[in-house]
C-alpha positions in Angstrom: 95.5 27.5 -19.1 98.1 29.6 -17.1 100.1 27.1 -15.0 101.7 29.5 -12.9 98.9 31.2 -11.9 96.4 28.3 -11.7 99.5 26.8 -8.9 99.6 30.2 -7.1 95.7 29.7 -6.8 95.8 26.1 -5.9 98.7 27.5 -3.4 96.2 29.9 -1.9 93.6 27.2 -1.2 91.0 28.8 -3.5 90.0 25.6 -5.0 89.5 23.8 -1.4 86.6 21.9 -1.0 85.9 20.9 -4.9 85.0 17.0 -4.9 83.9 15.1 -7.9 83.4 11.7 -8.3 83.9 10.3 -12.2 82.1 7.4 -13.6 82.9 4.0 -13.3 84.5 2.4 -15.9 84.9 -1.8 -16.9 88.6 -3.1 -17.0 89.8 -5.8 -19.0 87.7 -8.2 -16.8 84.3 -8.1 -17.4 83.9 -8.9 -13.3 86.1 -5.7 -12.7 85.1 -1.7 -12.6 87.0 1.2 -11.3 86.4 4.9 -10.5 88.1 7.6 -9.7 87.1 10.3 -6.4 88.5 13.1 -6.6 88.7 16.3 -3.5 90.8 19.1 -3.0 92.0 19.7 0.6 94.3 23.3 0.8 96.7 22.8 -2.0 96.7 19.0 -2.4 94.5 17.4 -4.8 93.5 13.8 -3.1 92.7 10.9 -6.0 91.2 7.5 -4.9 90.8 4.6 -7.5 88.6 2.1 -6.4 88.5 -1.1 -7.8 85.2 -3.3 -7.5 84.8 -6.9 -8.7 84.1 -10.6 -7.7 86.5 -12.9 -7.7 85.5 -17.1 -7.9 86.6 -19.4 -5.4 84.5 -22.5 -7.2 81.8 -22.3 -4.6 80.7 -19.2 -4.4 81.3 -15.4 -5.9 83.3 -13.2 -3.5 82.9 -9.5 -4.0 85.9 -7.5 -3.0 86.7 -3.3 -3.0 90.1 -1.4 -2.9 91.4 1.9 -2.3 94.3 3.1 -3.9 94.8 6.9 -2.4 97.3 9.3 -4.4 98.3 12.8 -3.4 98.8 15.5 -5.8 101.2 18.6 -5.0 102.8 21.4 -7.2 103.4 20.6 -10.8 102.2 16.7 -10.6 98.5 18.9 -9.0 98.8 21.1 -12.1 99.0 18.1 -14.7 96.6 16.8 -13.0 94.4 19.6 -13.5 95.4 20.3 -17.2 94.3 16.8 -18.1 90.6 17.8 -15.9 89.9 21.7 -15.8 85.8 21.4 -15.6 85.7 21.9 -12.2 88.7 24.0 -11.1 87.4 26.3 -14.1 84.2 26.8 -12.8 85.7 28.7 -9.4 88.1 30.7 -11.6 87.2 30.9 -15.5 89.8 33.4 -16.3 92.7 30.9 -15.5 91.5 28.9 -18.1 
């Protein structure tokens, strides 16, 4: 993978509008799952975690969900890519 020119063409928006949502996965807690949403707005990759589970309040299951949001920019975007290419790679194969 070319950083430099995969940042020039995450500078130039080409890779706006890519969205992908990965599959959940179990945590340590059998009563806990996460995934990851991923979307690319301009030059910022957008990440949200969220966390599902139930928690027991000794009467009854609660369910809960949260959002964690993270914002991706430059060489932290780049990284991000490097460690998830399928989808950028598909827009620009010879990048990669």
């Amino acid at each position: 993978m070319n950083r430099k020119k995969v940042l020039i063409a995450l500078e130039n928006e080409e890779f706006d509008g890519i969205s992908h949502v990965y599959e959940p996965y179990s945590g340590y807690n059998k009563h806990e799952s996460y995934q990851l949403e991923m979307s690319v707005h301009g030059s910022t990759i957008e990440v949200v975690k969220v966390s599902r589970g139930k928690t027991f309040d000794g009467k009854e299951n609660e369910r809960y969900e949260e959002r964690k949001t993270t914002i991706y920019t430059g060489d932290k975007a780049i990284d991000f890519i490097e460690k998830r290419p399928y989808y950028f790679s598909q827009i620009r194969p010879d990048l990669f």
